[in-house]
C-alpha positions in Angstrom: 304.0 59.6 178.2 304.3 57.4 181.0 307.8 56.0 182.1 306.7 52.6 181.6 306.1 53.6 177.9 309.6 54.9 177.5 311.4 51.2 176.4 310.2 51.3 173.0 311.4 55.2 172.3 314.7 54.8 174.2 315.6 51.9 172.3 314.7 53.8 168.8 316.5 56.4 169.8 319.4 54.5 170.5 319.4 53.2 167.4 319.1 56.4 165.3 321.9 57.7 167.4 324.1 55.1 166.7 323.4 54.8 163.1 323.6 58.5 162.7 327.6 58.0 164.4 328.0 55.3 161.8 326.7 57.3 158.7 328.4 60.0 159.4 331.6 58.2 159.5 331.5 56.9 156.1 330.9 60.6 154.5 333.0 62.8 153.5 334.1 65.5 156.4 335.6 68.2 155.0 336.8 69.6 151.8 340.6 69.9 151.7 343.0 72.6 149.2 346.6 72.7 149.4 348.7 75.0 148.7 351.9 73.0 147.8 350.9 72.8 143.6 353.4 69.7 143.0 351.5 67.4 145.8 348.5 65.1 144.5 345.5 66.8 143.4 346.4 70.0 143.7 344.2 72.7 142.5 341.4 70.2 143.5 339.5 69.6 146.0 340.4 66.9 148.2 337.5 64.7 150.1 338.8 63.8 153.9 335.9 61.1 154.9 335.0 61.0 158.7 337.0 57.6 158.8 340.3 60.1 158.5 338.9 62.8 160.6 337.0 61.4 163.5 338.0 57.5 163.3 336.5 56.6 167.0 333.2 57.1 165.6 332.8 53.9 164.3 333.8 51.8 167.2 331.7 53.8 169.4 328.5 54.2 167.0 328.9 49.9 167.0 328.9 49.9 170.9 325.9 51.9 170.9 324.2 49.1 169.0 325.7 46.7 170.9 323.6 48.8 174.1 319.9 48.2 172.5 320.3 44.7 172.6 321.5 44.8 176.4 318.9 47.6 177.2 316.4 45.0 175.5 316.9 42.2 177.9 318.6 43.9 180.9 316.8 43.9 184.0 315.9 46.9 186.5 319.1 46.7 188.0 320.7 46.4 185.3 319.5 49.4 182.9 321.3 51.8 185.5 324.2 50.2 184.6 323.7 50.7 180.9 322.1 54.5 181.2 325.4 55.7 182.5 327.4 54.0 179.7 324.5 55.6 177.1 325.5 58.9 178.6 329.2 58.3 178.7 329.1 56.7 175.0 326.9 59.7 173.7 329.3 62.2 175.6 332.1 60.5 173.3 330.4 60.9 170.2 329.9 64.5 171.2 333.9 65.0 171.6 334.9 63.5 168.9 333.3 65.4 166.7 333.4 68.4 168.4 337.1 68.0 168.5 337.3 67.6 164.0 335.1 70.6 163.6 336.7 72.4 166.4 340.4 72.2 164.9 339.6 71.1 161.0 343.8 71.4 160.2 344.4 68.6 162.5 341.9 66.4 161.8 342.7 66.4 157.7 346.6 66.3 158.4 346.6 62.2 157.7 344.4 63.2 154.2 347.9 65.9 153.9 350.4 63.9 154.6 349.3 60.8 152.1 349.2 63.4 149.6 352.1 65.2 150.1 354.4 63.0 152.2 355.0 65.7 154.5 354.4 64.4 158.6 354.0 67.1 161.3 351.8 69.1 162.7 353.3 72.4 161.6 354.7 71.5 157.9 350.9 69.8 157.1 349.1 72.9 158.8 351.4 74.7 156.3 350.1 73.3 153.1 346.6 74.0 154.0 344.8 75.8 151.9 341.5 75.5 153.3 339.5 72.7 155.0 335.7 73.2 154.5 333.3 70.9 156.6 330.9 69.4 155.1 327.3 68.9 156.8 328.5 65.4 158.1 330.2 66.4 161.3 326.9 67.9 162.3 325.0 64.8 161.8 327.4 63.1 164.0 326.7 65.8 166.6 323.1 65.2 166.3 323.8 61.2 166.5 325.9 61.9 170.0 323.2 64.5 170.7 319.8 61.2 170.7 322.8 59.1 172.7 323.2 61.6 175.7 319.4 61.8 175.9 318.1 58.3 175.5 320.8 57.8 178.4 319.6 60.0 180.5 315.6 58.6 180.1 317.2 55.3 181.3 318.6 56.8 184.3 315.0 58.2 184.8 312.8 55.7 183.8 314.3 52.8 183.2 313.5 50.7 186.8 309.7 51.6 185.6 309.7 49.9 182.4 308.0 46.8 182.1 309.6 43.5 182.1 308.8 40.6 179.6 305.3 39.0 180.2 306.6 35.5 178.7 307.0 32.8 181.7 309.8 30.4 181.2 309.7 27.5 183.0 312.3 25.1 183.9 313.2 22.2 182.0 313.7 18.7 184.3 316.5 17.6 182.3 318.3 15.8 184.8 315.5 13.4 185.3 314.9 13.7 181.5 318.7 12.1 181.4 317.9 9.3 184.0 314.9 7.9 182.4 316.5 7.6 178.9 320.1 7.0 180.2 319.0 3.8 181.9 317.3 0.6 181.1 314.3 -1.5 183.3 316.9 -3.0 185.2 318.6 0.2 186.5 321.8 -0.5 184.7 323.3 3.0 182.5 322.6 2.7 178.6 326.4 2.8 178.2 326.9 -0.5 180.2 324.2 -2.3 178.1 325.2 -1.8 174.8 328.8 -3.0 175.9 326.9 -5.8 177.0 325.7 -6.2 173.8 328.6 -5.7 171.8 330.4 -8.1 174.2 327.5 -10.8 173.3 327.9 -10.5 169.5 331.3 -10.9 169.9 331.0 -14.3 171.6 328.1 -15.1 168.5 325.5 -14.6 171.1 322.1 -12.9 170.0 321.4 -10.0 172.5 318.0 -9.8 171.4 317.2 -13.5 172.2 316.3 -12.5 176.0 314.2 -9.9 175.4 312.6 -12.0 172.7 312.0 -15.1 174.7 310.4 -12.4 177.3 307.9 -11.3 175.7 306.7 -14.4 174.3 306.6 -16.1 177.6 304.7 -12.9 179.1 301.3 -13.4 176.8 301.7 -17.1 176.9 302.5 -17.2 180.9 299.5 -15.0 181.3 297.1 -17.3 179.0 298.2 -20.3 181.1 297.5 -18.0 184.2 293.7 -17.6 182.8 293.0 -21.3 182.3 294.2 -22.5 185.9 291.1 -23.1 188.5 291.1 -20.5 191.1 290.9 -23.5 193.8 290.8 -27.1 194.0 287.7 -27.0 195.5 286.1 -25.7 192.3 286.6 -28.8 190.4 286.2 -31.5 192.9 282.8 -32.5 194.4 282.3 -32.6 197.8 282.6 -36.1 199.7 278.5 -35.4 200.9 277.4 -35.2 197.7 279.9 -38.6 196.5 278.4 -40.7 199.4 274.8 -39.6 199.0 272.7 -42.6 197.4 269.6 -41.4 195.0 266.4 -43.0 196.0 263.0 -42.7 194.7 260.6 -40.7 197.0 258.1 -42.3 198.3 254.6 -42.4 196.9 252.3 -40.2 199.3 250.1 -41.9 201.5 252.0 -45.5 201.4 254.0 -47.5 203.4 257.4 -48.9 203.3 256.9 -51.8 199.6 256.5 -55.0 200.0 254.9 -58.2 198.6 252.0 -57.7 197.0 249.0 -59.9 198.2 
């Protein structure tokens, strides 16, 4: 698999890691006896849930969610930045539970004292019986296990992946503002609509302007239509005033006179 095809299975694994951390830390641990036969439950076994035994689990398998959505959206740069705290966060998860299975007397002694109201180290290790882990400590291994390893294929691949194809382009809000923030005039809608409030107060109809505007715009522009274009369109000329009419003259006459 190429690196830039590595996102998709980093994130996943991620995920299952973190959930794994999670799961695990809502089961049941380890299976706790005591020896002491007047304290609660005993003779029976008593269920120590990771919450008792590994507490840090959860806060670290919710960081690890909290790491896909950066990884998601990070940048090249970025994802470095977040690979080491994938390692570091896996390496947690790791010693955590590493430290409950590793030393099972200390990690049930809250479950011992609540049930015996004996506080210590040495007078609860006393009262165990025997501590048997369950498979859920494993399963937070395995969890801590995907975290290390999806960290590391950041640190490897993760200035390879591809970045989002979706262009986003910026939004002109400021002029946005300027056109609907001010009227024809120039003047800020604020100061017109105190000018408007200030005119109804008085008994004044603010719309009466902008009324009487727009009726003398069609009828200005009618009146505009019917004008002449020039004054020489409509009067005649002072040739064609002074200009008598005669009759033309019969072809082949003279000037008329008395007939003989």
């Amino acid at each position: 698999m190429t690196p830039a095809r590595m996102k998709l299975p980093v994130i996943v694994a991620t995920i299952i890691g973190s959930a794994l951390a999670l799961l695990s830390w809502s089961q049941t641990w380890f299976e706790l006896e005591l020896t002491d036969a007047s304290a609660q439950g005993a003779g029976e076994a008593i269920a120590v849930p990771g919450s008792v035994a590994s507490p840090a689990l959860a806060a670290l398998g919710l960081a690890g969610l909290a790491l896909v959505a950066a990884l998601a959206i990070a940048g090249p740069g970025i994802r470095i930045v977040l690979g080491v705290l994938e390692v570091v966060l896996g390496g947690c998860v790791l010693l955590a539970a590493g430290i409950s299975i590793g030393d099972p007397v200390a990690a049930v002694a809250p479950a011992v004292t609540d049930a015996t109201g004996v506080s210590g180290s040495g007078p609860t290790a006393e009262l165990v019986a025997a501590a048997a882990a369950t498979a859920w400590p494993a399963v937070a291994i395995v969890g801590g296990v995907l975290l290390v390893l999806a960290g590391i294929a950041v640190l490897v691949t993760g200035t390879r992946w591809p970045t989002s194809s979706r262009r986003y382009r910026a939004a002109r809000l400021a002029e946005a503002d300027d056109v609907a923030g001010h009227d024809a005039g120039g003047r800020p809608a604020s100061d017109r609509a105190i000018d408007d409030w200030d005119e109804l107060s008085r008994g004044d109809d603010p719309t009466a302007d902008a009324e009487a505007n727009t009726v003398a715009g069609p009828a200005g522009d009618v009146a505009a239509e019917a004008a002449p274009d020039s004054p020489r369109d409509t009067a005649p000329t002072t040739a064609d005033a002074s200009t008598p009419t005669h009759d033309d003259p019969v072809a082949g006459e003279g000037p008329s006179g008395p007939s003989r």
